[in-house]
GUVEX-542972 format. One record per residue (C-alpha): residue in one letter; x, y, z. Coordinates in steps of 0.5 Angstrom, whole numbers, plus 2048, in hexadecimal, padded with zeros to 3 digits. Layout:
GUVEX-542972
+--------+-----+-----+-----+
: residu :   x :   y :   z :
+--------+-----+-----+-----+
:      A :   X :   Y :   Z :
...
+--------+-----+-----+-----+
***
This chain:
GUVEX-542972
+--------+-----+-----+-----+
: residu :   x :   y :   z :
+--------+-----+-----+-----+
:      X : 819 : 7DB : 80B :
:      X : 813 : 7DD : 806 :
:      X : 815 : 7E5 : 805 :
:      X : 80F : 7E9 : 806 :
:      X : 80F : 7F0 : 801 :
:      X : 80C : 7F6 : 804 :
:      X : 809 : 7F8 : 7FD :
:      X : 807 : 7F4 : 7F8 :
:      X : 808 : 7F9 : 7F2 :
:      X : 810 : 7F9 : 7F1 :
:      X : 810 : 800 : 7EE :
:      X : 810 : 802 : 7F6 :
:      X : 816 : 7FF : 7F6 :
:      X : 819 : 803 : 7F1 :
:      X : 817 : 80A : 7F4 :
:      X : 81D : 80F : 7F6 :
:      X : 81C : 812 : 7FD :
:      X : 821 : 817 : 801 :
:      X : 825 : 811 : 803 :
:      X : 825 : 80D : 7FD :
:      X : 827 : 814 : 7F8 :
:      X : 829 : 810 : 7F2 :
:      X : 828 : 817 : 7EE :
:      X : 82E : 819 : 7F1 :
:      X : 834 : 819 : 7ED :
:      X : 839 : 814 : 7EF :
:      X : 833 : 810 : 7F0 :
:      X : 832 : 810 : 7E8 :
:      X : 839 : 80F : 7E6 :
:      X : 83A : 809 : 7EB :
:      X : 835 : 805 : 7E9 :
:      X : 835 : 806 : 7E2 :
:      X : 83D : 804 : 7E2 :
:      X : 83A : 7FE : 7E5 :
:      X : 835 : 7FD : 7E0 :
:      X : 839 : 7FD : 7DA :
:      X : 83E : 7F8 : 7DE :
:      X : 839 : 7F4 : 7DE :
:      X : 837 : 7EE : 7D9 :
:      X : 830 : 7EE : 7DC :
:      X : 82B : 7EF : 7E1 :
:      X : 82E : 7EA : 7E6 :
:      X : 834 : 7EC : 7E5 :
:      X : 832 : 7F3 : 7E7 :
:      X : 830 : 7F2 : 7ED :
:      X : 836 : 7ED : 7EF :
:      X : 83B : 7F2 : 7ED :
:      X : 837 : 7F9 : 7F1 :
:      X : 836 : 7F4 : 7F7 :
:      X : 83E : 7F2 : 7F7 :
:      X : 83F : 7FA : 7F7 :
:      X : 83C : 7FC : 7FD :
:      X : 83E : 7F6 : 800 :
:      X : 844 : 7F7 : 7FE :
:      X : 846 : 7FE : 7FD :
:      X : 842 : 802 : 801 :
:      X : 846 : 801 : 809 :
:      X : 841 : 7FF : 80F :
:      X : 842 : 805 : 814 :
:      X : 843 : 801 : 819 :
:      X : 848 : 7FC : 816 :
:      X : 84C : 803 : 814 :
:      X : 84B : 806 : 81B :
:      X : 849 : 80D : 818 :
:      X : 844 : 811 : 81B :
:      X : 841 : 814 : 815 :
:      X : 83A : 813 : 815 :
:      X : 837 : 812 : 80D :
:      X : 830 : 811 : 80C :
:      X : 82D : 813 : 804 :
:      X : 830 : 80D : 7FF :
:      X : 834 : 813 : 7FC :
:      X : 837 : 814 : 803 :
:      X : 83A : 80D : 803 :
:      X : 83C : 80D : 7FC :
:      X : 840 : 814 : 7FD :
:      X : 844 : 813 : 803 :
:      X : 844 : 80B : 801 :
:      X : 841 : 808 : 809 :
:      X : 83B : 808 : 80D :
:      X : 838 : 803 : 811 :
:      X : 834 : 7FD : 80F :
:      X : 82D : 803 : 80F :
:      X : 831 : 807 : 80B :
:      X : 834 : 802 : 805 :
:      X : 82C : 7FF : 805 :
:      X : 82B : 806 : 803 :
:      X : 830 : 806 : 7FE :
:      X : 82F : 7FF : 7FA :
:      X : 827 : 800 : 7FA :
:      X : 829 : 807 : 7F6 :
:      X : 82F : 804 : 7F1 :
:      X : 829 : 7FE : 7EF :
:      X : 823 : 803 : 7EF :
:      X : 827 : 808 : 7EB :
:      X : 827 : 802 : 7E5 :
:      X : 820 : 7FF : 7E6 :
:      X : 821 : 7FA : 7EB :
:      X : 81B : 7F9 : 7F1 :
:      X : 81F : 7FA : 7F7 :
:      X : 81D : 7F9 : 7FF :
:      X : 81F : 7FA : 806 :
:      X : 820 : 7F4 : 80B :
:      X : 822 : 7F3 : 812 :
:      X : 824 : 7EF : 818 :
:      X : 824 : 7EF : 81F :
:      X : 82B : 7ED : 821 :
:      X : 830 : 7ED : 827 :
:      X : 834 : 7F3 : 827 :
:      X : 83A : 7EE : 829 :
:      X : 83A : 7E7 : 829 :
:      X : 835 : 7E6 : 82F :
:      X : 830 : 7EA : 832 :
:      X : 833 : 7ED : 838 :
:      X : 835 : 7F2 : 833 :
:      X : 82F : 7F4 : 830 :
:      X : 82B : 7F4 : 82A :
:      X : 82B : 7F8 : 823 :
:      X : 827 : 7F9 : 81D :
:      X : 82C : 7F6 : 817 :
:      X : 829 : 7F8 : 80F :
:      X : 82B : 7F4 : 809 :
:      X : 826 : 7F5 : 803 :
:      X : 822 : 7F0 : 7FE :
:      X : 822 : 7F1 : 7F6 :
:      X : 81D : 7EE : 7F1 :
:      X : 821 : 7EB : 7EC :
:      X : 81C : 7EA : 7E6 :
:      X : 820 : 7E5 : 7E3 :
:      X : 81D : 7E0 : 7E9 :
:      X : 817 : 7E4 : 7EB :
:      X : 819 : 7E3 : 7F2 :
:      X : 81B : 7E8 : 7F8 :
:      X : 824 : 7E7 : 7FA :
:      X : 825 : 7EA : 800 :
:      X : 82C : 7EC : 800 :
:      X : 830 : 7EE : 805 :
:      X : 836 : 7F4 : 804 :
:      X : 839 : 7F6 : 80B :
:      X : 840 : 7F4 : 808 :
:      X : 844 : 7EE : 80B :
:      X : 849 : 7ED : 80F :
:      X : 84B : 7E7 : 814 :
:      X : 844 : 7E4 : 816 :
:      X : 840 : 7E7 : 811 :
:      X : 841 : 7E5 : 80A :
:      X : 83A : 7E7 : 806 :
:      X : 83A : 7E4 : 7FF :
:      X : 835 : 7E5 : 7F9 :
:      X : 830 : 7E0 : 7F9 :
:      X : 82A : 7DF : 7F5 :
:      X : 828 : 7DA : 7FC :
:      X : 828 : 7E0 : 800 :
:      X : 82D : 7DB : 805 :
:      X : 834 : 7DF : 805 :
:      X : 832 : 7E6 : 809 :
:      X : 836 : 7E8 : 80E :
:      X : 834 : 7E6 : 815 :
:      X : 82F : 7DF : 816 :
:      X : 82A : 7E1 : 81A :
:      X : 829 : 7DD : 822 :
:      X : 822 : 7DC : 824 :
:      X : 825 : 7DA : 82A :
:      X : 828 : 7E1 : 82C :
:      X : 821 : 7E3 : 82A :
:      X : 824 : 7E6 : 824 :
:      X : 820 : 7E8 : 81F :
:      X : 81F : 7E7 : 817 :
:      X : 819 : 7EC : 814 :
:      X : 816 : 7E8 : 80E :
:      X : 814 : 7EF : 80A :
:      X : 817 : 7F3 : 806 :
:      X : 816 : 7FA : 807 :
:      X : 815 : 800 : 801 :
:      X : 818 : 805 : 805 :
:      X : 81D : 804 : 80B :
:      X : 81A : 803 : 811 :
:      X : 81A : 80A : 814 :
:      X : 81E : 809 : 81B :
:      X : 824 : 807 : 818 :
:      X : 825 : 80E : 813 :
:      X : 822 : 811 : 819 :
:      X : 829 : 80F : 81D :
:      X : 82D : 810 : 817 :
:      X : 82A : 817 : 817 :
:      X : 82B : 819 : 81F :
:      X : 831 : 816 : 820 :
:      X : 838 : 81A : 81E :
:      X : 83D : 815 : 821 :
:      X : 83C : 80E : 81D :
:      X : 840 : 80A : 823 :
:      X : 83C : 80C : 828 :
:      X : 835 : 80A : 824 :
:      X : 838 : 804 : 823 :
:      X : 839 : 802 : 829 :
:      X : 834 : 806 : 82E :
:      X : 82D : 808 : 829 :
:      X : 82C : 804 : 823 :
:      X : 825 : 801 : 823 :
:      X : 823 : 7FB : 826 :
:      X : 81D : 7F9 : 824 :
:      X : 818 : 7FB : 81D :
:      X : 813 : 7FF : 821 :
:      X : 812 : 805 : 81C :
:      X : 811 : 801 : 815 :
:      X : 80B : 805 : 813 :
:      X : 807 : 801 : 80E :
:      X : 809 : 804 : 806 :
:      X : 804 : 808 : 803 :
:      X : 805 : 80A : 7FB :
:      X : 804 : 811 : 7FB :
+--------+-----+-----+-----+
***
């Protein structure tokens, strides 16, 4: 699939915003931990995504009901869902100059139709080093899911199936898309958002604008 940026001037993607708050404190601290682990800039990227996938708990997967929603959020209490640790990648690689989107897919919410559908998120990064998009996918493995860093893109968590009308997006958005953090932002119970009031289809991605 040919990705498709929603800007063309890369500092869009190194902007902080509410949800994306690399200014905070443990955003700094973090990712400038990783960056002096690092050897050089791929080696960053691979070892800031191995963190949130592997060290920030998907809610779900835990089966807590806290709701995080600012990359800051999901760094201090170590979970969120998918929405909430996009958040947190974008932030921890924006922090150290490196261009990062939000992508998104349409998938069942099960493993069949008959159980609905939601909006899942995973994020793109330009790698300089390649001068290439890699969408990589931090959602956390667990039995089915194994996400992997891949600079072909072919590793993320869920395959999509156009036979089930699932939907891979082929943009990679500025900001994130303004239903999920409205979810995140109106629901206070994480389990019941899961399974009664995640989004099903993009309908609010409102065209980036630089100010």
């Amino acid at each position: 699939m040919k990705l498709t940026a929603e800007s063309d001037v890369r500092s869009h993607y190194l902007l902080e915003t509410e949800e994306v708050d690399y200014s905070h404190p443990l955003i700094m601290e973090k990712a400038e931990d990783l960056y002096l682990q690092s050897a050089n800039e791929v080696d960053f990227v691979r070892r800031t995504y191995s963190f949130v996938r592997d060290h920030i708990s998907h809610s779900w997967d835990i089966q807590s009901s806290r709701v995080t929603c600012k990359a800051s959020e999901a760094l201090l209490y170590k979970e969120g869902i998918c929405y909430a640790k996009s958040n947190l990648l974008s932030a921890l690689l924006r922090y150290k100059g490196i261009p990062t989107g939000f992508c998104y897919q349409r998938l069942t919410l099960g493993d069949t139709p008959d159980t609905g559908y939601c909006i899942h998120a995973l994020n793109a990064v330009y790698i300089q080093a390649m001068d290439r998009w890699v969408r990589l996918d931090a959602r956390g493995n667990k039995a089915g899911v194994d996400a992997q860093f891949s600079m072909d893109s072919k590793k993320l968590a869920f395959p999509v199936r156009e036979y089930y009308e699932e939907i891979d997006y082929p943009v990679i958005y500025v900001n994130p898309c303004p239903e999920t953090i409205a979810v995140l932002k109106e629901q206070t119970d994480c389990l019941n958002m899961c399974l009664n009031h995640l989004p099903t289809h993009l309908k609010g991605a409102a065209t980036f604008e630089a100010q």
